[in-house]
C-alpha positions as CSV (number, residue, x, y, z in Angstrom):
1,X,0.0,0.0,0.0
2,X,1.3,3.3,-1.0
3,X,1.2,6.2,1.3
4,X,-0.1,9.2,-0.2
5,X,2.0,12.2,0.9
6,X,1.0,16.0,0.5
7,X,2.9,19.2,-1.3
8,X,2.9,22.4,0.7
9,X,0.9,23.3,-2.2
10,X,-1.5,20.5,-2.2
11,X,-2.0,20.9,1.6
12,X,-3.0,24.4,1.7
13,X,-5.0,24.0,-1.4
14,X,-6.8,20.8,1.0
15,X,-7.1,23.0,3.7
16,X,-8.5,26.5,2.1
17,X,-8.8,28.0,6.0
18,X,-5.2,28.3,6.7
19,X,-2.7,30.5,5.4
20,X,0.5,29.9,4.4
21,X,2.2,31.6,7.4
22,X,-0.1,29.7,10.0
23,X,0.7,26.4,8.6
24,X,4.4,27.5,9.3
25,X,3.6,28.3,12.5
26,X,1.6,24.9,12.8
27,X,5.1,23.5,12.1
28,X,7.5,25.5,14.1
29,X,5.3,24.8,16.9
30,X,5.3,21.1,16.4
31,X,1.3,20.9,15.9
32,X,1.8,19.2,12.8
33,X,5.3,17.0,11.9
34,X,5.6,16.4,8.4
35,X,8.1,14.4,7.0
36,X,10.9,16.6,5.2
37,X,12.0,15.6,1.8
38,X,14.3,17.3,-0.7
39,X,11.5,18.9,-2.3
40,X,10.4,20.4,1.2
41,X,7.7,19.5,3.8
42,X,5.6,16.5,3.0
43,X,2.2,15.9,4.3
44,X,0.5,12.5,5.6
45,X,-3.2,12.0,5.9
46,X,-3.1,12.2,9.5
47,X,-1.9,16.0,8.9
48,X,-4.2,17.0,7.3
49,X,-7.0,15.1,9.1
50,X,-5.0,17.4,12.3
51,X,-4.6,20.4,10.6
52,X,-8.4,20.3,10.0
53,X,-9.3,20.0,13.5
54,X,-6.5,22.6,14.2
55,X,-8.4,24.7,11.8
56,X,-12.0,24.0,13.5
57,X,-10.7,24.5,17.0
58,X,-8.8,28.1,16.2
59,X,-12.5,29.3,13.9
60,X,-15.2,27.5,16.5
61,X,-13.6,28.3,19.6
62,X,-11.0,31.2,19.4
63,X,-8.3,29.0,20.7
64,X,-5.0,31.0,21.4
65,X,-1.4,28.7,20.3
66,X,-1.4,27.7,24.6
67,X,-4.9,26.5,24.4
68,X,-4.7,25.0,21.1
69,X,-1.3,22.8,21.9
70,X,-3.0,21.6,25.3
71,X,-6.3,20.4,23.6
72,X,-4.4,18.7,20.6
73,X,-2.1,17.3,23.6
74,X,-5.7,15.6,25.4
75,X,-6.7,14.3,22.0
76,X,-3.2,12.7,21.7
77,X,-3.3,11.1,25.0
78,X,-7.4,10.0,24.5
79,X,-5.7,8.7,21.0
80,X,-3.4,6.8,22.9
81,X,-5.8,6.0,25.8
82,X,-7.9,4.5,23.2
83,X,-5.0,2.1,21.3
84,X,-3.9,0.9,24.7
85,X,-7.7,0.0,25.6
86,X,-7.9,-1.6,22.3
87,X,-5.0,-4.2,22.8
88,X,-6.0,-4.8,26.8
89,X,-9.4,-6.1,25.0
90,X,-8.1,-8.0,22.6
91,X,-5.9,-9.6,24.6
92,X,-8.2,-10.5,27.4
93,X,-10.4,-11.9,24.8
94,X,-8.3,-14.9,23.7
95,X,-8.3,-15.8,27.2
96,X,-10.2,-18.3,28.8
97,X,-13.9,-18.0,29.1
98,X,-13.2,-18.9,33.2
99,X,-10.3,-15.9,32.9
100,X,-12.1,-13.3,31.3
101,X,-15.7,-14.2,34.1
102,X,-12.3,-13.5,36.5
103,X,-11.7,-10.1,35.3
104,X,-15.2,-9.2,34.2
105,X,-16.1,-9.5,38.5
106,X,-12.6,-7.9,39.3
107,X,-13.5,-5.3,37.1
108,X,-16.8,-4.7,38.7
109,X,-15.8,-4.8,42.2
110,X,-12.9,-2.1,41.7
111,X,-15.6,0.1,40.0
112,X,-17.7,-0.2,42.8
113,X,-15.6,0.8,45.4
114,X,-14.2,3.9,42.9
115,X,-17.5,5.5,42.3
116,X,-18.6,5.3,46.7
């Protein structure tokens, strides 16, 4: 599978809402990390999925740069949060049905005594 990679050009053409000089802001302040080629800055998917909600956060909620990077740094760690949770459920489904009845009641009994 080839990986589609992004201009400077192309990205700012993708993302009509953002000036040139923001987006090198964007990548000064390590918002975005594209990957640097001889050509210049290239631009994955991901980018410019996060330059988009970069974008929608600055317009929708008047984020200033401090905001902005400590939102985009909750979304990383949910992001990561979410991978992690991922893997702990796959894994405790190839377990056996007697170890995963195990966990299901420890499970319960610590959220019991967290929510009292």
């Amino acid at each position: 599978m080839t990986r589609r990679h992004y201009t400077l050009t192309e990205t700012l053409a993708e993302l009509p809402e953002i000036s040139r000089v923001q987006l090198e802001s964007y990548i000064r302040s390590g918002v975005v990390q594209p990957v640097q080629s001889e050509a210049g800055p290239l631009f994955r998917a991901l980018d410019i999925a996060r330059l988009q909600l970069v974008a929608d956060l600055s317009e929708g909620y008047h984020l200033d740069d401090e905001a902005l990077a400590l939102v985009l740094s909750l979304v990383d760690q949910l992001h990561g949060l979410r991978g992690d949770m991922r893997a702990i459920l796959d894994a405790v489904a190839r377990e056996p049905a007697e170890t995963r009845l195990r966990l299901k009641t420890a499970i319960r009994e610590v959220r019991i005594v967290t929510r009292e």
